[in-house]
C-alpha positions as CSV (number, residue, x, y, z in Angstrom):
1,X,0.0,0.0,0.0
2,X,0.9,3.7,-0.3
3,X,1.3,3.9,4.0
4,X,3.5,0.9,3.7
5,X,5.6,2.3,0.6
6,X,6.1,5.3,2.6
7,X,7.2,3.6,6.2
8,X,9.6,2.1,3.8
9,X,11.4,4.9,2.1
10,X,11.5,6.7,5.7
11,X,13.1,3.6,7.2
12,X,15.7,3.3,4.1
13,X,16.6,6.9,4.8
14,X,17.2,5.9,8.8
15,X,19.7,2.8,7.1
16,X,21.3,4.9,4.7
17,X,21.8,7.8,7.5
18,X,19.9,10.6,6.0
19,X,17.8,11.1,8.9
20,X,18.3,9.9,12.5
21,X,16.2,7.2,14.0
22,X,14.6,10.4,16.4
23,X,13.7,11.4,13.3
24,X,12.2,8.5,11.6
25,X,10.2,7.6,14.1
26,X,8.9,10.5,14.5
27,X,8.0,11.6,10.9
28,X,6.1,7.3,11.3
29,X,4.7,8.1,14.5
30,X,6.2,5.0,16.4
31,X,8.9,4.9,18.8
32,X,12.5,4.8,18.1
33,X,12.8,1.7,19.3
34,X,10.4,0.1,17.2
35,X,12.5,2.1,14.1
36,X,15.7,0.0,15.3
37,X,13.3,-3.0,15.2
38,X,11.9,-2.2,11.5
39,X,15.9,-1.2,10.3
40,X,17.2,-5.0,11.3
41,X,14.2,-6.2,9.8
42,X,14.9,-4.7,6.1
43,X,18.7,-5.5,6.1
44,X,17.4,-9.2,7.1
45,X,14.5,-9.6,4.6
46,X,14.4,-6.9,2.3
47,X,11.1,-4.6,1.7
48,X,8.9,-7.3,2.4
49,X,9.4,-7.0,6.0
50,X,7.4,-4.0,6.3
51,X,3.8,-5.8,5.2
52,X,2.2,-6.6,8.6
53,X,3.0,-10.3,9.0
54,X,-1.1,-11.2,9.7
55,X,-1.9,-9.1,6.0
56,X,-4.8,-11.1,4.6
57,X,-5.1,-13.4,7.5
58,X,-7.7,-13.7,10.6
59,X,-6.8,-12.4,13.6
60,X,-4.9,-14.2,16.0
61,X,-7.9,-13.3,18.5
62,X,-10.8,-13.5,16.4
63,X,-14.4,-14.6,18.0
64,X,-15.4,-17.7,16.0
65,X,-18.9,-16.9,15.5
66,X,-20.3,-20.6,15.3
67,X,-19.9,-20.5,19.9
């Protein structure tokens, strides 16, 4: 998606030292821990790291509605 294309091209400039982590995580509105978290993540597995991991999924907590 557009959000996700985005959170990626912010988190490239964090890698690539254009911008500090303060920085990225504050132009994404997440903490800079959770920046650290997403960097490691793109150097391990590339852009596809940055798609939520449950995309097109149920929810983990999901009510089945036959109880």
């Amino acid at each position: 998606t557009q959000k996700e294309q985005e959170k990626l091209a912010v988190i490239t400039d964090a890698i690539s030292r254009k911008i500090t982590k303060t920085q990225a995580a504050i132009m994404l509105g997440i903490s800079t821990r959770q920046v650290k978290r997403l960097k490691r993540r793109i150097l391990e597995h590339g852009g596809l790291a940055i798609i939520h991991k449950l995309k097109g999924r149920r929810s983990n907590h999901h009510i089945n509605p036959l109880v």
